[in-house]
C-alpha positions in Angstrom: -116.4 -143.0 -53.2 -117.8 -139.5 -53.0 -117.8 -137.8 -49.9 -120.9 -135.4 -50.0 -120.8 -131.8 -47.9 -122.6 -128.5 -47.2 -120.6 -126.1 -48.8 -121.3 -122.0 -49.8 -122.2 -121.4 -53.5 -118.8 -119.7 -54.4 -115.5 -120.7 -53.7 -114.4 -117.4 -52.9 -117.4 -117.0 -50.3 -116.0 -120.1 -49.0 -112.5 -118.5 -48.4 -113.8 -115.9 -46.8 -116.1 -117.2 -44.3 -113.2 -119.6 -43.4 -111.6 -116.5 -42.8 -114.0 -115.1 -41.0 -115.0 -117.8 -38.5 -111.2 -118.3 -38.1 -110.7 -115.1 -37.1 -113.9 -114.4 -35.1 -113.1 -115.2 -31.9 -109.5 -113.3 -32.0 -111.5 -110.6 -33.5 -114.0 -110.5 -30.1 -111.7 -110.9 -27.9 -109.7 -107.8 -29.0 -112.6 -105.8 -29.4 -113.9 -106.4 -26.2 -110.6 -105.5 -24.7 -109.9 -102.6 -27.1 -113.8 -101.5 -25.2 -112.6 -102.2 -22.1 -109.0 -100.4 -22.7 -110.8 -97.2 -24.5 -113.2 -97.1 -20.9 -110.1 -97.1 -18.8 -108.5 -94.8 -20.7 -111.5 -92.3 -20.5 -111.9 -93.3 -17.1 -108.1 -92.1 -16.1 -108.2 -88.8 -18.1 -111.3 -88.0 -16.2 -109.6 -89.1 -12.8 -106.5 -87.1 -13.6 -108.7 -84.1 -14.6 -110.8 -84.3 -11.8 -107.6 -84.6 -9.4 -106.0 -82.2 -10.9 -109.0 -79.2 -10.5 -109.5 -80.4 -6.9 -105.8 -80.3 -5.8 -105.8 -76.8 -7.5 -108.9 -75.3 -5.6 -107.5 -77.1 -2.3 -104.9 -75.0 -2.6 -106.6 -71.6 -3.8 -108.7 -72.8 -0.7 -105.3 -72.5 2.0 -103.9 -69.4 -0.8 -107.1 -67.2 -0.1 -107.5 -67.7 3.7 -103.5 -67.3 3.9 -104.3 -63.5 2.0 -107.1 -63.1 3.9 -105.3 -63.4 7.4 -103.0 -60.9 6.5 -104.8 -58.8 5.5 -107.3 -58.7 8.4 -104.5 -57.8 10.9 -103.1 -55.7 8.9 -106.4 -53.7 8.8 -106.8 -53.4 12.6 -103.5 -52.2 12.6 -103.4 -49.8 10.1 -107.1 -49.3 8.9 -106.4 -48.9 5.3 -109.3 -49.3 2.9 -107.5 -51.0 0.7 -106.3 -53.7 2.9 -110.2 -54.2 3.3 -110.8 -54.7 0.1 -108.1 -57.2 -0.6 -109.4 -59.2 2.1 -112.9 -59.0 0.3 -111.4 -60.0 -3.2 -109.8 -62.5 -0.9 -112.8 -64.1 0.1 -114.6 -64.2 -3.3 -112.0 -66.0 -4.7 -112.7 -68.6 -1.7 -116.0 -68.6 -2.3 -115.2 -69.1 -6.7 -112.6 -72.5 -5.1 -115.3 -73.8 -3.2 -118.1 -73.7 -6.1 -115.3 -75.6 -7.9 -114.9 -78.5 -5.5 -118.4 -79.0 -5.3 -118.9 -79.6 -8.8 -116.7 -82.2 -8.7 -118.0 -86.1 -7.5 -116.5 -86.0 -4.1 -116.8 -88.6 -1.0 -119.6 -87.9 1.4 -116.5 -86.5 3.7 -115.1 -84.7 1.7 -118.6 -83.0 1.2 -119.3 -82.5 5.2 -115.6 -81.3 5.3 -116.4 -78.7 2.5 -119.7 -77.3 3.9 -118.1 -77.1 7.6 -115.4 -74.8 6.2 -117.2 -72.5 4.2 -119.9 -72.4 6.9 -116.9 -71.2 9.4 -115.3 -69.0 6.5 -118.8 -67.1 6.1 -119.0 -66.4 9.6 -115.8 -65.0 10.3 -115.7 -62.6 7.6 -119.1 -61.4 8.6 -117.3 -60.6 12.2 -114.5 -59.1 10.6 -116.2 -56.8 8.1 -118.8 -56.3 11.2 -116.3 -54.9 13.7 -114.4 -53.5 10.7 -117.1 -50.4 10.4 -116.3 -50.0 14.3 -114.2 -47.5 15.9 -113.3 -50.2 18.6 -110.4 -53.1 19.0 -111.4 -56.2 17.2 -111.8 -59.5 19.8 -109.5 -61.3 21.6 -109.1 -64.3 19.3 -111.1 -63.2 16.1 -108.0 -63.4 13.8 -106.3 -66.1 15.0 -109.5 -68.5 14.1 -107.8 -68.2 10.8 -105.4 -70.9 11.7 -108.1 -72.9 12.4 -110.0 -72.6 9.1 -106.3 -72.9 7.4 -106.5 -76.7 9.4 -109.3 -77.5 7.3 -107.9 -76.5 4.0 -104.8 -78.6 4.1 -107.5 -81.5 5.6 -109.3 -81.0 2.3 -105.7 -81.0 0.3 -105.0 -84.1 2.4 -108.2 -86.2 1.7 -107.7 -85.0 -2.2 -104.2 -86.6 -2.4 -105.5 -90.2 -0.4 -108.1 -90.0 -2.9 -106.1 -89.6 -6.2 -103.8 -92.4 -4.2 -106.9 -94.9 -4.2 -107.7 -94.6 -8.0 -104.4 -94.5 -9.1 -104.3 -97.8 -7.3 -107.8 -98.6 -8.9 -106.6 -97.9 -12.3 -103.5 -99.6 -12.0 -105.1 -103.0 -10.7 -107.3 -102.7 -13.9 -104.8 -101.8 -16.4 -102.9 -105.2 -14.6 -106.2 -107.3 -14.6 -107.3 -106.2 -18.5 -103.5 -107.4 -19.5 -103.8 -110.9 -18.0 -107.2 -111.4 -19.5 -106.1 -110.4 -22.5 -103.2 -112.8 -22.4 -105.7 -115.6 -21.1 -107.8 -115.0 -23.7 -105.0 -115.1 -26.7 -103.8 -118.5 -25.5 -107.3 -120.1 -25.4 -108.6 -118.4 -28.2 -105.4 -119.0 -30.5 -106.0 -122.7 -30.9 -109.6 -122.6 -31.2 -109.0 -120.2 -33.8 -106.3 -122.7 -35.7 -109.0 -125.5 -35.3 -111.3 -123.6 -37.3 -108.6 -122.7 -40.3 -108.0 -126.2 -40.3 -111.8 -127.3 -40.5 -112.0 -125.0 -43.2 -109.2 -125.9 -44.7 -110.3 -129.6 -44.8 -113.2 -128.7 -46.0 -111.6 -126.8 -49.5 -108.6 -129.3 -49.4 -110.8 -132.4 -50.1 -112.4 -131.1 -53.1 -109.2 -129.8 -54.8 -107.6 -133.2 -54.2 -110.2 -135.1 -55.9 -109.7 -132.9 -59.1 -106.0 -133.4 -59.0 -106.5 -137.3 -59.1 -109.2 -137.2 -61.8 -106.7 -135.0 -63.7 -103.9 -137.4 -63.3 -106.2 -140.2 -64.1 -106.6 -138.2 -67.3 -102.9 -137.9 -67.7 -102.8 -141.8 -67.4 -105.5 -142.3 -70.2 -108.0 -143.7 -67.5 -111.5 -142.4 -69.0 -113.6 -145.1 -67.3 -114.3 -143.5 -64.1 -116.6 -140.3 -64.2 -115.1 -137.4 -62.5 -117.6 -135.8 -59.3 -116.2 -133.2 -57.4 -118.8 -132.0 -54.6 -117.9 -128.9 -53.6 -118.4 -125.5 -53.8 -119.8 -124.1 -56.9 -117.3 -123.0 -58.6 -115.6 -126.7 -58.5 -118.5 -128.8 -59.1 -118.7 -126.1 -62.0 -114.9 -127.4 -63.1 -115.4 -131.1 -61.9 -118.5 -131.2 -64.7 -116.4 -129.2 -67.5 -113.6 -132.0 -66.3 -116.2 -135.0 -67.0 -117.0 -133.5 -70.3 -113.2 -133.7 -71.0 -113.3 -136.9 -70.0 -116.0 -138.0 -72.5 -114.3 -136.3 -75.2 -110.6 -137.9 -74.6 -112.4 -141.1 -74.1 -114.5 -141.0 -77.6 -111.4 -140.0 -79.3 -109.7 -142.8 -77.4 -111.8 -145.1 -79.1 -111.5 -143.6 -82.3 -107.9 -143.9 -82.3 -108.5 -147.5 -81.4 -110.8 -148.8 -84.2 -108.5 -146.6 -86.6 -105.2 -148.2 -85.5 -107.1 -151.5 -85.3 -108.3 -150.8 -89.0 -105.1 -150.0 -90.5 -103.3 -152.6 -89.0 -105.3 -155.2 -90.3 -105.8 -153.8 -93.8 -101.8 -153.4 -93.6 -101.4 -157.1 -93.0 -102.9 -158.4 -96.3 -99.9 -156.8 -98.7 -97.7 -157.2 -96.1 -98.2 -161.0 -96.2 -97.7 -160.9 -100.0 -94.8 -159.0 -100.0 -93.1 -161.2 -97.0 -93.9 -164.2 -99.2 -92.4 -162.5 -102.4 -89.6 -161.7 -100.4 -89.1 -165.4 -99.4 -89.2 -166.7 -102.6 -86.6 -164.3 -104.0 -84.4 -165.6 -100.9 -85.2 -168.9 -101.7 -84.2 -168.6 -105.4 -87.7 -170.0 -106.7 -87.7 -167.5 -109.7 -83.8 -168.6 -110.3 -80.6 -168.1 -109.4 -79.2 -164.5 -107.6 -76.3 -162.6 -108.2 -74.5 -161.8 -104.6 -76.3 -157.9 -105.2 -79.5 -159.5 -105.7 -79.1 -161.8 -103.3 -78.1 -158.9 -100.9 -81.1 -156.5 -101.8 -83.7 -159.8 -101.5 -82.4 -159.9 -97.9 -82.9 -155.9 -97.7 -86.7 -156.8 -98.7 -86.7 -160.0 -96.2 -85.8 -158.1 -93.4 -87.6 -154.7 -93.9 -90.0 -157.2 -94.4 -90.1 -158.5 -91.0 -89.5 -155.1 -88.8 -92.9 -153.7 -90.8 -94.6 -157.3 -89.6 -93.4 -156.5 -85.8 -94.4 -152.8 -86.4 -98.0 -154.1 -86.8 -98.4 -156.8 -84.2 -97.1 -154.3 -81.8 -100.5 -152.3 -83.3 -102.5 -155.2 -83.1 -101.5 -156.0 -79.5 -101.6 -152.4 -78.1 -105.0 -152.2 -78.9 -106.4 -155.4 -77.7 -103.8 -154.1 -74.7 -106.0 -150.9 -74.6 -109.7 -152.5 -74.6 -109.3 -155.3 -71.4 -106.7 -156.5 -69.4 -105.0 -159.3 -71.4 -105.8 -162.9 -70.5 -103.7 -165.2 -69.5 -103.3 -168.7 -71.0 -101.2 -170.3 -67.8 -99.1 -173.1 -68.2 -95.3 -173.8 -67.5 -92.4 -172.5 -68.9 -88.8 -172.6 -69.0 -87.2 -168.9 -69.2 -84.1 -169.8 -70.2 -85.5 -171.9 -72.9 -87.8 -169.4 -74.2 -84.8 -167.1 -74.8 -83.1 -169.3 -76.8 -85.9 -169.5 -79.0 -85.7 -165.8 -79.2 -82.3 -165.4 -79.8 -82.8 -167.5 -82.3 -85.2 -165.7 -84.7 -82.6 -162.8 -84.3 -79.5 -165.3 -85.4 -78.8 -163.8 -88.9 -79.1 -160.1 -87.5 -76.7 -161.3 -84.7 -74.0 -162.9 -86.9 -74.6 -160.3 -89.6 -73.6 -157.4 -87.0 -71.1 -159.7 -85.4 -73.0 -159.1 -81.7 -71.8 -161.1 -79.2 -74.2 -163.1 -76.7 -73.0 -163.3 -73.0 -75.6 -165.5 -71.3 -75.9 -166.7 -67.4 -78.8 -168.5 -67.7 -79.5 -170.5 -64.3 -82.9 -173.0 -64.4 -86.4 -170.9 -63.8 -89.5 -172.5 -63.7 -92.5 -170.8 -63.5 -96.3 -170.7 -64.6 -97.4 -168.2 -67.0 -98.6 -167.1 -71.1 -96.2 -168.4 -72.7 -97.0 -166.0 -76.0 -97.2 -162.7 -74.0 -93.7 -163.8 -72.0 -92.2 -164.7 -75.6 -93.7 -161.3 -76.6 -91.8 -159.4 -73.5 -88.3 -161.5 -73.8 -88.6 -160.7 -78.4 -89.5 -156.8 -77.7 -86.5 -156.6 -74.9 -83.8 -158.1 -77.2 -85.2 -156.5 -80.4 -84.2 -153.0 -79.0 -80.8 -154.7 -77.8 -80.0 -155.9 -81.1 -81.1 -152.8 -83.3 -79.1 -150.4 -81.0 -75.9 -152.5 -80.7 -73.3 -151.6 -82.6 -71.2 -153.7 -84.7 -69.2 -155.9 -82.6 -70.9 -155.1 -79.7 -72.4 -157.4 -77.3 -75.3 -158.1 -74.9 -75.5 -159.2 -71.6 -78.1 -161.6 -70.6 -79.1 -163.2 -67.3 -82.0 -165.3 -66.0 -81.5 -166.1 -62.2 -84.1 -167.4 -60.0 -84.4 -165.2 -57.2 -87.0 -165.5 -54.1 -89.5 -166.6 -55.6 -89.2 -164.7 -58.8 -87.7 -165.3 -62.0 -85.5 -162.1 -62.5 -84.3 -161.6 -66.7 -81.7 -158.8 -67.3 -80.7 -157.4 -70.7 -77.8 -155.2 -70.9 -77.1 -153.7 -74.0 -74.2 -151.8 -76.3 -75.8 -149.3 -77.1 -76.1 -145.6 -76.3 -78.6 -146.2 -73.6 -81.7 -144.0 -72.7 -81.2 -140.5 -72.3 -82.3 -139.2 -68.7 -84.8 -137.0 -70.4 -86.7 -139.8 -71.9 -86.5 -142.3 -68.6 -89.5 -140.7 -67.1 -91.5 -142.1 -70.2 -89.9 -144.6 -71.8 -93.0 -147.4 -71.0 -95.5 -144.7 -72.6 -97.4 -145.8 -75.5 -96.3 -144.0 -79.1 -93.7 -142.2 -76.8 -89.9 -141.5 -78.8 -88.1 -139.1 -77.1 -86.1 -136.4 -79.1 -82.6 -136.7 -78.1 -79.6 -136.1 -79.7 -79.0 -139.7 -80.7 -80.7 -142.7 -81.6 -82.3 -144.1 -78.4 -84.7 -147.0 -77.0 -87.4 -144.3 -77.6 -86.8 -144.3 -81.2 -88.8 -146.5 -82.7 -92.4 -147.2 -82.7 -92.9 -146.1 -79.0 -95.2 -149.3 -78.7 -92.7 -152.5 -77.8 -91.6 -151.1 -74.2 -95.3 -150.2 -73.4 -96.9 -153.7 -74.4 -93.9 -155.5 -72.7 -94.9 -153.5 -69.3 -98.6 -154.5 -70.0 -98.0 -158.1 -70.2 -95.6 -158.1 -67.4 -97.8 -156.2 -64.9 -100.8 -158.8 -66.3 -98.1 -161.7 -64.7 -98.1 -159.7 -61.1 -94.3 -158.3 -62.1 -92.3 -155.6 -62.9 -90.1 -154.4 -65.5 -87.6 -151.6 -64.7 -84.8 -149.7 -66.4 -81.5 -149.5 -64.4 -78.9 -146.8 -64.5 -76.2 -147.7 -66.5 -72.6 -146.2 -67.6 -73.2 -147.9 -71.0 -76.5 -148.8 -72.8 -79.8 -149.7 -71.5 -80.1 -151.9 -68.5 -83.5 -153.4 -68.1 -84.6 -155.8 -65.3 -87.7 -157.6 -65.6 -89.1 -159.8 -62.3 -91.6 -162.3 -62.6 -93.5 -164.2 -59.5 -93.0 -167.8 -60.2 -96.8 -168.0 -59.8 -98.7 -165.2 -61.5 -101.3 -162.9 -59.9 -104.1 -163.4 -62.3 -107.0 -160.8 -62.3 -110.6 -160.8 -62.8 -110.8 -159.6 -66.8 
């Protein structure tokens, strides 16, 4: 079943908007703050700036009237000229520190405050320079109103330093309310942001795990089903070259079919006539044998019969290969069907001296008799050929809950570990260092597995110390499929 969905026309685009919307709302969030950071940032220079230049003319304000004091009485005292003009340089300087302050963005007070002083400041130097050009004693009380513009002064340095109190206080809360929304927004926006990788990592996932099963079905030599991978373009691009593959393995499939099918059958014409020469030699018909005759007629005979089993193995592979194989149920007797086995092997047996060690218990069960006498000659065939001489086999039919479990231990060198993870493949032989179960035609394991799993069982190969262990488990009734 296909699963059909929206997707970008490039992968790649794909990955990137994933990206993208993943890491969108992170991406806001920080930038917004990063805004709103930058602004307070800006925002507290300027505030430091400003409080700085206003705490220095506050202070120039309470340094000029200081000089200017002094040097007021110290010009009614002494009438020096000079002392004159330091008190005028005095109050220029006054009047440069209070053009400063006003350019800065004061409080309404802070204005009034500003205008009263320099209103009084004015005044009094007027008076002073005024009576200054007299020959007379200045008033009782002129110079001493310096104390009181000095008051005002350190009133304007005052409000200043509340003032850089209340937005350092301003800033702070800020700087303490852009951190917790910053955290608040992390922790809502972090999972929202992982719910969005994993949409979008659904989205690419489900494609890429469609190809990997219609490349294992290829593995398997399933060409039946056509491969359709919707996604974005540049799969559906590689799920269409993958079909085309498909089509391909699958025509050569069924070349390989009709040419195995072919050869076996023109095979079995000269092989008949040979077997029956073969026969008749063994027979004597043509006269009597010397012992070395007699002994390469049963060289022909047998060589004979492992060529014949080479090509029904062909034959039944590929009538394996084209439908699942049918069933012809009736009821048979395992233990009986063995012996009838074991007893087409009986010269090969005696003339290698192998030993038979049988526990055969009663099991009854209903299935193709041919294809189970097809399973039990395949499994002993590969017992006998790679027993050595003297040797024996194990062999044990026990009914078991509900299932008729056969068991074939051999003699023989066993299966090499690399070769276990394909010894039921069709045509496979392994290349180990010694002979092995994989050896031979590659075709007797795989149909055995086939006609097994057509009975609803299981054949398995069991570790071992000492040759190959198979274990084959049949349900006393077999699951029969739809062909």
């Amino acid at each position: 079943m296909a699963f059909h969905l929206f997707y970008p026309k490039s992968f790649l685009k794909l990955l990137l908007i994933g990206f993208a919307l993943a890491m969108l709302p992170l991406l806001f969030a920080f930038g917004n703050a990063a805004l709103y950071l930058d602004r307070l940032a800006e925002q507290s220079r300027s505030t430091v700036t400003q409080s700085i230049q206003a705490t220095r003319a506050s202070r120039l304000l309470v340094e000029q009237l200081t000089l200017m004091e002094r040097s007021a009485r110290q010009f009614f005292v002494l009438h020096d000229p000079v002392l004159l003009d330091n008190l005028t340089h005095a109050h220029q300087r006054f009047d440069l520190s209070m053009r400063q302050l006003e350019t800065l963005p004061l409080t309404q007070q802070q204005m009034h405050m500003l205008q009263t002083l320099a209103t009084d400041e004015s005044g009094l130097y007027e008076e002073i320079m005024s009576q200054a050009h007299t020959e007379t004693d200045p008033p009782q009380g002129l110079i001493s109103r310096f104390v009181g513009l000095s008051d005002q002064a350190q009133a304007i340095l005052a409000e200043n330093n509340r003032l850089i109190d209340r937005e350092s206080a301003v800033l702070s809360q800020a700087a303490e309310r852009t951190q917790k929304m910053l955290l608040w927004q992390s922790l809502t926006l972090l999972p929202v942001a992982f719910l969005v990788a994993l949409v979008i990592t659904f989205l690419v996932a489900q494609p890429i795990r469609r190809m990997d099963a219609a490349i294992r079905r290829l593995g398997e030599g399933r060409y039946a089903d056509p491969i359709s991978i919707d996604g974005p373009g540049d799969l559906r691009t590689l799920g269409e070259r993958l079909d085309w593959l498909r089509e391909q393995l699958f025509e050569l499939d069924m070349e390989k079919q009709r040419f195995l099918r072919h050869v076996s059958h023109e095979l079995k014409t000269p092989l008949t006539a040979i077997r029956e020469g073969s026969e008749l030699l063994s027979d004597e018909i043509g006269g009597p044998l010397t012992p070395q005759q007699r002994e390469i007629a049963g060289i022909l005979r047998e060589n004979s019969l492992r060529l014949q089993k080479m090509i029904e193995n062909l034959l039944h592979y590929t009538a394996v290969q084209y439908k699942k194989p049918p069933l012809k149920i009736e009821k048979v007797e395992l233990g009986a069907l063995m012996d009838e086995v074991l007893d087409n092997y009986a010269l090969t047996l005696k003339s290698k001296q192998i030993h038979i060690l049988r526990e055969f218990q009663p099991a009854h069960m209903r299935g193709d008799r041919e294809k189970l006498e097809t399973v039990l000659d395949n499994l002993i065939s590969n017992a006998v050929k790679y027993t050595p001489l003297n040797g024996s086999i194990r062999i044990s039919i026990l009914p078991e809950a509900r299932s008729g479990v056969i068991e074939v231990h051999d003699g023989g060198p066993g299966v090499m570990a690399a070769d276990r993870a394909k010894l039921f493949d069709p045509f496979y032989r392994g290349d180990g260092m010694y002979d092995s179960l994989v050896s031979g035609s590659g075709l007797g394991l795989s149909i055995a597995k086939e006609y097994v799993e057509a009975h609803g069982g299981e054949i398995l190969l069991l570790p071992s110390e000492q040759g190959a262990h198979f274990r084959v488990r049949l349900p006393l009734e077999p699951v029969v499929t739809e062909n």
